[in-house]
Structure formats: C-alpha cells, structure tokens
DRENLOVO-913049 format. One line per 5 residues: their letters; for each residue x, y, z of N, C-alpha, C. Coordinates in Angstrom, 1 decimal, decimal comma, padded with zeros to 4 digits. Each point is the difference from the previous one (the first is absolute). Layout:
N
A = X Y Z X Y Z X Y Z | ...
***
This chain:
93
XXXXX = 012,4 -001,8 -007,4 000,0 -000,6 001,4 001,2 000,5 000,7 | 000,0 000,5 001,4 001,1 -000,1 001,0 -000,4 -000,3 000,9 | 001,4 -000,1 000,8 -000,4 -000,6 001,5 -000,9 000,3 000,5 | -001,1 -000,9 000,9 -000,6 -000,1 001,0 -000,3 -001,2 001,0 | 000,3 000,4 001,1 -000,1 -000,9 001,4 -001,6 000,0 -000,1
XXXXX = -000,1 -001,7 000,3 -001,5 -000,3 -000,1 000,6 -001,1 001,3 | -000,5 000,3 001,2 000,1 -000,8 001,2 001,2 000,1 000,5 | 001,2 -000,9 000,2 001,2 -000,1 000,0 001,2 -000,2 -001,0 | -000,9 000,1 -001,7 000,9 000,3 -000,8 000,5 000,9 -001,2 | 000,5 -000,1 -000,6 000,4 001,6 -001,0 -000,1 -001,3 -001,7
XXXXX = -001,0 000,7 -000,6 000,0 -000,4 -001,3 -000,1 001,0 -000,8 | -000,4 -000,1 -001,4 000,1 000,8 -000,8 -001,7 000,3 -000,4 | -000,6 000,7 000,4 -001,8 000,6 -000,2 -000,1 001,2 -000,4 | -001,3 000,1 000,3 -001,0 001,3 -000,3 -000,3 000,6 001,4 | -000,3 001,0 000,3 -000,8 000,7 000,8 -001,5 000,6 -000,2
XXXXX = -000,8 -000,4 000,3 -001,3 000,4 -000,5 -000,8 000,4 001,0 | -000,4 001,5 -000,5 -000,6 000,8 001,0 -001,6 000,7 -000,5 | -001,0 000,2 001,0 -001,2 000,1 -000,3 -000,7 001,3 000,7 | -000,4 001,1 -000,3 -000,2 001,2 000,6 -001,5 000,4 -000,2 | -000,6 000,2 000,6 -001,4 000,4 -000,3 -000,5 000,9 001,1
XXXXX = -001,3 001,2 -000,6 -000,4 000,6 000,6 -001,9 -000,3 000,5 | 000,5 000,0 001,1 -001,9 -000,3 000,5 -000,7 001,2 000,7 | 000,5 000,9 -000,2 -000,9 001,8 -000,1 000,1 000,0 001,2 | -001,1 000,5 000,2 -000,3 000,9 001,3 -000,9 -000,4 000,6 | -000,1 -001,1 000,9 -001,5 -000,5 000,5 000,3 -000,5 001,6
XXXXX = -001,1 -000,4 000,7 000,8 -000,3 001,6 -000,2 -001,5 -000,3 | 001,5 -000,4 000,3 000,6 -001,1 000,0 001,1 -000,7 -000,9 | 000,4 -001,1 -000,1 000,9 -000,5 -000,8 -000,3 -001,0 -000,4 | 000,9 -000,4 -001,4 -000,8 -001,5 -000,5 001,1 -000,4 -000,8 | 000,4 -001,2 -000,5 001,2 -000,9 -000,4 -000,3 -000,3 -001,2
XXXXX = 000,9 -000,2 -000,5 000,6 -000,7 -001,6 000,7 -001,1 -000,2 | -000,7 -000,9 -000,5 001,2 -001,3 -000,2 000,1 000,1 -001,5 | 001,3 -000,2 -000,6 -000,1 000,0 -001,7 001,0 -001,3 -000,2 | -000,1 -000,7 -000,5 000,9 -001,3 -000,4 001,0 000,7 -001,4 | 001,1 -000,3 000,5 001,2 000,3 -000,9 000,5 -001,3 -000,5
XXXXX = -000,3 -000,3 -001,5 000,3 -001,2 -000,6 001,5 -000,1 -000,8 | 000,8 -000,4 -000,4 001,4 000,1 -000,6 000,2 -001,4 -000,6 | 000,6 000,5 -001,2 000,9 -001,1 -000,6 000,8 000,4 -000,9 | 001,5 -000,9 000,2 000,7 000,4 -000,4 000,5 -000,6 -001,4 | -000,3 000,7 -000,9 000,1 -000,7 -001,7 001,3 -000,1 -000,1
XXXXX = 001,4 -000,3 000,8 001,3 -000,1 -000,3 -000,1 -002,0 000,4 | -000,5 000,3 001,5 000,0 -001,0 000,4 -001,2 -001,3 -000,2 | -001,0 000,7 000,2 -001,1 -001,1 000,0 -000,6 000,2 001,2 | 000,9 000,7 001,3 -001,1 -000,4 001,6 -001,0 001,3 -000,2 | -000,6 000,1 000,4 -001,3 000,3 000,4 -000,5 000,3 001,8
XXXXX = -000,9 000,5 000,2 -000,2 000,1 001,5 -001,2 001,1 000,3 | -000,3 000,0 001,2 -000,9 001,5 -000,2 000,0 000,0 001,7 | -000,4 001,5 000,5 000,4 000,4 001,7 -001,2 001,1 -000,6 | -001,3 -000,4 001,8 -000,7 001,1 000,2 000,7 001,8 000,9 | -000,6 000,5 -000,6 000,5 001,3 000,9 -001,0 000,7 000,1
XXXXX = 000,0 000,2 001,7 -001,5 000,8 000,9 000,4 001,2 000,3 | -000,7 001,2 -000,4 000,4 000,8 000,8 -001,5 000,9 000,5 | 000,0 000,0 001,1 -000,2 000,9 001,0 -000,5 001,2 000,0 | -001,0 000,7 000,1 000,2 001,7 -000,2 000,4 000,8 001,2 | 000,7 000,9 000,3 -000,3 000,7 001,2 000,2 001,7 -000,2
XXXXX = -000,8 000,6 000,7 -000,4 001,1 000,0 002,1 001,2 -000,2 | -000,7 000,4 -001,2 000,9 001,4 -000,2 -000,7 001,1 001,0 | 000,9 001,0 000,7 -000,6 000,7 000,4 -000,5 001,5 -000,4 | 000,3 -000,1 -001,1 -000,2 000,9 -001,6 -000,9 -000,4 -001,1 | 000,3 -001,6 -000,1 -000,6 000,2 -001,2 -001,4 -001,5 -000,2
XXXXX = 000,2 -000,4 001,1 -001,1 -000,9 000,1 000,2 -001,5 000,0 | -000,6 -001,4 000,1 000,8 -001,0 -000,2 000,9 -000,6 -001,0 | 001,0 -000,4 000,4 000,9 -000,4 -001,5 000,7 -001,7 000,7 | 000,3 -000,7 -000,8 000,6 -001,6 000,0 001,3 000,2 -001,1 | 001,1 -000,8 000,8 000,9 -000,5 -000,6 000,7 -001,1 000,7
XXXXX = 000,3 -000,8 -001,1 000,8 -001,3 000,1 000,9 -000,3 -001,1 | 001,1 -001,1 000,5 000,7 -000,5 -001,1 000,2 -001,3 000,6 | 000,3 -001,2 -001,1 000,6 -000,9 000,1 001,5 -000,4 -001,1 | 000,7 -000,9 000,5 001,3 -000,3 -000,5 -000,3 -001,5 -000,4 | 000,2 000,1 -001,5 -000,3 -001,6 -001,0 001,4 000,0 -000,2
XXXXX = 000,4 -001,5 000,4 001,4 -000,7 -000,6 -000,3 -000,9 -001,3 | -000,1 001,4 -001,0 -000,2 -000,9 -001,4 001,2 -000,1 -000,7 | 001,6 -000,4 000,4 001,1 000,2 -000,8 000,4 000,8 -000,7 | 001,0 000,0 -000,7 000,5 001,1 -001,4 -000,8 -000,5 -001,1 | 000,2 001,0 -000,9 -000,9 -000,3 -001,2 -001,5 001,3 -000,6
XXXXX = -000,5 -000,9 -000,3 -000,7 001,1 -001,0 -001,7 -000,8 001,0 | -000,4 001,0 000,7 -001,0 000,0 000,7 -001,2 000,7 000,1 | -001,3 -000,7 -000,5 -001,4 000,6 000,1 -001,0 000,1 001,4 | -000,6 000,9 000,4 -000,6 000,0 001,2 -001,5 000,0 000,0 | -000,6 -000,3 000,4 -001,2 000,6 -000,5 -001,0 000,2 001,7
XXXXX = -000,7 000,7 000,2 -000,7 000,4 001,0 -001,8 -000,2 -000,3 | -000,3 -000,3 000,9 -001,4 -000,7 000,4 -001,0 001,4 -000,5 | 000,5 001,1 000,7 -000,5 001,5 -000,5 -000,5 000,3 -001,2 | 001,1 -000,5 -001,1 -000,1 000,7 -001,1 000,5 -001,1 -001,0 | -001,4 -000,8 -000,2 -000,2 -000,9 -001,1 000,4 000,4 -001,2
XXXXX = 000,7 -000,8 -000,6 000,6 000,4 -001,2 001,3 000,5 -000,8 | 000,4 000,8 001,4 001,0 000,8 000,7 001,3 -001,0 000,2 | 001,4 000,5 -000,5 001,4 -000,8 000,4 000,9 001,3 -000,1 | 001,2 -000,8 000,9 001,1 000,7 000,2 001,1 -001,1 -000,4 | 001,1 000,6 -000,8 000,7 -000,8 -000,3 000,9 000,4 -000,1
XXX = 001,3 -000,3 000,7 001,0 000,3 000,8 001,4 -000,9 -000,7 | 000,9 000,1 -000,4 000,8 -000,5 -000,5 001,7 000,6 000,5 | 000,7 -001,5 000,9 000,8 000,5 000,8 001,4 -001,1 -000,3
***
C-alpha cells in the first residue's frame, strides 16, 4: 500500500486500474467492474465500482480506461475484481 488521496484525504491504498479493448465498431460502450479488497493485516474490507467509458482511438479503434483509489491501510492486501472470478492481487505493503 501507499499513499492515496481518496476525496480530501491521504491514506495508505491501492490504485486499481481497468483497460479494455472494444474493437472497431461505430460507437462506444462502458464497463463497470467492482474492485473488492480486504485487508488480511487488518480485518477492514471494502469494495469501489469503476466505470470506464470507451472512446474512439484515432488509430486503433475503441478503447476504455479507468482507475479507482481504495483506502485499504498498510498491510498485506487482497483485491479481487468483478472481471475475473477467481482471480486476486495481493499486495503487501
């Protein structure tokens, strides 16, 4: 974990970011993925959706990105995303 401002304050988190490609077709279309965390040092727990958007590359077709900023403290921290069932990131800070 390090710093991150989540509103008006600075704790100790993650940054979690979500990139995806939606080809080459006319128009754009959104992603919501739920970013779940808990932190096995502490016990808190939490989870923040993150939407992202596609909008037109002018090369390479539509693409989406987003990130969100979790104040999951220091410690030894699991993430898990809505995407990719089964799937963790574990982070130890």
């Amino acid at each position: 974990a390090t710093p991150v401002q989540v509103g008006d304050q600075v704790d100790d988190g993650v940054r979690v970011a979500i990139h995806y490609d939606a080809g080459v077709y006319d128009g754009s279309c959104a992603l919501t993925v739920t970013a779940a965390w808990t932190n096995l040092t502490t016990g808190a727990s939490g989870s923040g959706d993150i939407t992202a958007v596609s909008t037109i590359d002018g090369h390479y077709g539509f693409i989406g990105y987003a990130n969100t900023t979790l104040a999951t403290g220091s410690g030894t921290v699991v993430v898990t995303l809505s995407s990719h069932p089964g799937a963790e990131l574990r982070i130890t800070a």
